[in-house]
Backbone as ProteinMPNN parsed JSONL, in Angstrom:
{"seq_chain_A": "XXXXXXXXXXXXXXXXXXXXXXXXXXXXXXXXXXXXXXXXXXXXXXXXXXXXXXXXXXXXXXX", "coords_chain_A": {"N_chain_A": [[-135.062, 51.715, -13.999], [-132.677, 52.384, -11.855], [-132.388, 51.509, -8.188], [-131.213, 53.414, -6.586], [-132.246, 55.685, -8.202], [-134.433, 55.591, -8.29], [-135.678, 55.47, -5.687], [-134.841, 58.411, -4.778], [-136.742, 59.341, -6.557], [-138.991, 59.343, -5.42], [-139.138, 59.556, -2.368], [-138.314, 62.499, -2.764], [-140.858, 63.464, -4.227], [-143.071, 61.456, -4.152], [-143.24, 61.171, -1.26], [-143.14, 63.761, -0.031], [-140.341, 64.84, 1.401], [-137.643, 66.853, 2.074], [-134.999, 67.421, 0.349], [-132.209, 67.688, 2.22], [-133.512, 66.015, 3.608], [-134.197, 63.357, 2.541], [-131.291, 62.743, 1.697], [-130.294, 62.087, 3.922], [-132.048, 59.845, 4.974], [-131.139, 57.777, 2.72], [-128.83, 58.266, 3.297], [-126.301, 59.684, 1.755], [-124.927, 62.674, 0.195], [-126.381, 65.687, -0.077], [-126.065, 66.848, -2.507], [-125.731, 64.531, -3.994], [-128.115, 63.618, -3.825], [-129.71, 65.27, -5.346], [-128.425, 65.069, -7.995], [-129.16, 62.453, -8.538], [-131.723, 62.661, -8.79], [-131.779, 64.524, -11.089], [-130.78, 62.851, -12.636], [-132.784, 60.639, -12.978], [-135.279, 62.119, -13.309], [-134.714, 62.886, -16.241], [-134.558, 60.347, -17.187], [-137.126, 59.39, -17.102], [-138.49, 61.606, -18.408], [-137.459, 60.607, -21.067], [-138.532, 58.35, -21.164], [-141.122, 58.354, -21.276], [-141.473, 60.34, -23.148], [-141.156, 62.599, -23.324], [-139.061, 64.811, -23.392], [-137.311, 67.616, -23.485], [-136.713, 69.66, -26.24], [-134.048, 72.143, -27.593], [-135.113, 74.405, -27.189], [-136.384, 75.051, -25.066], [-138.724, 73.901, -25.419], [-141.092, 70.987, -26.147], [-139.73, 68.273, -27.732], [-140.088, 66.847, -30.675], [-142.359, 67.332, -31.663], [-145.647, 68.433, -32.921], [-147.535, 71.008, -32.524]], "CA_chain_A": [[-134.391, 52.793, -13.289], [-131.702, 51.902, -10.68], [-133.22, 51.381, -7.225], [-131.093, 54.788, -5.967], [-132.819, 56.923, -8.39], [-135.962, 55.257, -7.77], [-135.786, 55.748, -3.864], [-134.941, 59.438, -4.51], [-137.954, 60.035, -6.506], [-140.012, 58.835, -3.95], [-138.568, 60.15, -1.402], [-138.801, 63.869, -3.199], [-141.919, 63.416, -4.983], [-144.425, 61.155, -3.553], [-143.385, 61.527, 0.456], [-142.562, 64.816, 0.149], [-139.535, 65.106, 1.837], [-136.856, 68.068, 1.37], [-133.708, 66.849, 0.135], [-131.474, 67.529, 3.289], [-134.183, 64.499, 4.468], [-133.9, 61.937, 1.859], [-129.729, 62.567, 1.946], [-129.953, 61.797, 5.299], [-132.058, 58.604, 4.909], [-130.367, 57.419, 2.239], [-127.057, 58.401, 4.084], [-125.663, 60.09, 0.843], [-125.045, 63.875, 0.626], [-127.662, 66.641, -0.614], [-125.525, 66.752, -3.637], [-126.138, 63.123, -4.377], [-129.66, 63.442, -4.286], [-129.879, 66.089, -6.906], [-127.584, 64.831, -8.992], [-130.09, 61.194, -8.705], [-133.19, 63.078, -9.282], [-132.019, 64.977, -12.582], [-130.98, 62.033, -14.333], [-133.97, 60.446, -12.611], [-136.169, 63.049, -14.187], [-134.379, 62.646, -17.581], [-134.743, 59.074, -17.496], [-138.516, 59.424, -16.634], [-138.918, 61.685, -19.397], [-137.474, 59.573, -22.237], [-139.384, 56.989, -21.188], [-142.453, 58.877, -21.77], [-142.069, 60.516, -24.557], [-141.512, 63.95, -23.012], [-137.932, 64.724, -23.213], [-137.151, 68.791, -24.326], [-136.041, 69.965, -27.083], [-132.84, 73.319, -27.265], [-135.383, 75.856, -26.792], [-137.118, 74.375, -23.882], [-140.181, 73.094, -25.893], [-141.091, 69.482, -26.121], [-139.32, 67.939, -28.965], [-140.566, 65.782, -31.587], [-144.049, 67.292, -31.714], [-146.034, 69.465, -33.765], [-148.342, 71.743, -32.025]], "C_chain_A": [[-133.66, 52.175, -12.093], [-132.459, 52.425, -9.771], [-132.917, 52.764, -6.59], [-131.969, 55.791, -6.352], [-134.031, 57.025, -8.078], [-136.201, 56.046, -6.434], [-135.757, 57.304, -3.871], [-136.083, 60.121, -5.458], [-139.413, 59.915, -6.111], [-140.234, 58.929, -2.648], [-139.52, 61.907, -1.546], [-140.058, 63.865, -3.157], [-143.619, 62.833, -4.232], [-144.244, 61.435, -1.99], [-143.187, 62.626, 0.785], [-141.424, 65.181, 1.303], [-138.321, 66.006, 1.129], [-135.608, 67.06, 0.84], [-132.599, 66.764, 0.795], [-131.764, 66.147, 3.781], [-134.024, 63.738, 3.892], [-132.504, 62.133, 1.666], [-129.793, 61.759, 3.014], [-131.233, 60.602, 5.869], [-131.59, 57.643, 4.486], [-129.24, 57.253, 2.613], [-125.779, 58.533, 2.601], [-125.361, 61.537, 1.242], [-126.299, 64.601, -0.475], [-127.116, 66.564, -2.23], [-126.305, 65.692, -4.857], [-127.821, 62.887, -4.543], [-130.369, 64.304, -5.143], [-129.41, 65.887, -8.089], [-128.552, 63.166, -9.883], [-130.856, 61.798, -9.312], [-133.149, 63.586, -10.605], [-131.981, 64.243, -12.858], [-132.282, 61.144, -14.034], [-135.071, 60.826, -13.503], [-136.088, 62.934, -16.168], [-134.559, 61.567, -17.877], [-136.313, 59.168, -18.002], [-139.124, 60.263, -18.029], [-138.702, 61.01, -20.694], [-138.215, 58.616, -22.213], [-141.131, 57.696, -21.132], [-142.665, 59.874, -22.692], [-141.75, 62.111, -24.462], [-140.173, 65.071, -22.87], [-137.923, 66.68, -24.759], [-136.38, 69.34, -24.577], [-134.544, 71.496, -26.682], [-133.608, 74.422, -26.438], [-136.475, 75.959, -25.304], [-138.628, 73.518, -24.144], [-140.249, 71.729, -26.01], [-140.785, 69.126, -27.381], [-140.11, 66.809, -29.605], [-142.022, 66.017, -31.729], [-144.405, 68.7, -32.15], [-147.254, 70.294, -33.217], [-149.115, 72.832, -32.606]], "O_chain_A": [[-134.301, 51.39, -11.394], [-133.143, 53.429, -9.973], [-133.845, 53.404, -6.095], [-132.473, 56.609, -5.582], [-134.673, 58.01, -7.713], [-136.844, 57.087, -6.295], [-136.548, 57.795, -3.065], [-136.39, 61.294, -5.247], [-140.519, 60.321, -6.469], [-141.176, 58.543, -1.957], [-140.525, 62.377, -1.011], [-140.583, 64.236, -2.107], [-144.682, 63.387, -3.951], [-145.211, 61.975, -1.452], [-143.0, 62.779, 1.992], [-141.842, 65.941, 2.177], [-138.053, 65.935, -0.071], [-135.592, 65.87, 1.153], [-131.772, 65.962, 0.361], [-130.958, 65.317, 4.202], [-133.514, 62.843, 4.567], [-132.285, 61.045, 1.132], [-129.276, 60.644, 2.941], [-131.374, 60.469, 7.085], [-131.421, 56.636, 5.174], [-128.582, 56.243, 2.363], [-124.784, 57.831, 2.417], [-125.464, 61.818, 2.436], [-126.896, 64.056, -1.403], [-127.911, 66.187, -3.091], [-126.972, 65.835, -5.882], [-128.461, 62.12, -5.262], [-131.489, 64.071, -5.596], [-129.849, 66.401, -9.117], [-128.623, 62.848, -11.07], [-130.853, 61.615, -10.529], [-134.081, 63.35, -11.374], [-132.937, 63.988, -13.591], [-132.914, 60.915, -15.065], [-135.669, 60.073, -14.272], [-136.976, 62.915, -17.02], [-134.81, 61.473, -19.078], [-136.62, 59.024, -19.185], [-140.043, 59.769, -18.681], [-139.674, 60.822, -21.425], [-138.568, 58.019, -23.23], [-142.132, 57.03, -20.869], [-143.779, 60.269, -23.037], [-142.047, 62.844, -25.405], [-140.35, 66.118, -22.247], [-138.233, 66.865, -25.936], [-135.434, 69.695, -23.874], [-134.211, 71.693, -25.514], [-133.196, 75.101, -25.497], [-137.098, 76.9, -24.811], [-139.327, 72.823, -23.406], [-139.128, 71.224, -25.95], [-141.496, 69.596, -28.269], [-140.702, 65.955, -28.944], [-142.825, 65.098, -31.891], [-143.814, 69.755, -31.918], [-148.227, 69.938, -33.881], [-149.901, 73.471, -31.907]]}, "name": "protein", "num_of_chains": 1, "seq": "XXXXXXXXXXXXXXXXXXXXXXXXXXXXXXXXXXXXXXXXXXXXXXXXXXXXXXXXXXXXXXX"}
C-alpha cells in the first residue's frame, strides 16, 4: 500500500483522528483524505479476501 494511504489509515483508524486533522497533518485537503482511505479500504479488502459483491454481500462465498 503506498505510504499516503497507509498514513491515512492510521491516522483515521488507529489514532483516531477526524479527517479535517489528518488533512491538516498531512497538509493535503479533507477531500484527499477520503478519497486515500476508500481506495485504502478497497485495497485492504482485496487483500483479505473481503471485497463486496453488487448487492452489498461479500462475494465469492457461500453462506
Amino acid at each position: 500500500m503506498p505510504e499516503c494511504r497507509h498514513d491515512v489509515i492510521v491516522l483515521l483508524h488507529v489514532l483516531g483522528h477526524s479527517t479535517r486533522e489528518a488533512a491538516g497533518i498531512m497538509g493535503i485537503t479533507p477531500a484527499g483524505v477520503r478519497s486515500a482511505a476508500r481506495f485504502a479500504r478497497h485495497r485492504l479488502q482485496r487483500a483479505l479476501g473481503l471485497e463486496q459483491g453488487p448487492s452489498g454481500d461479500e462475494g465469492g462465498t457461500d453462506r
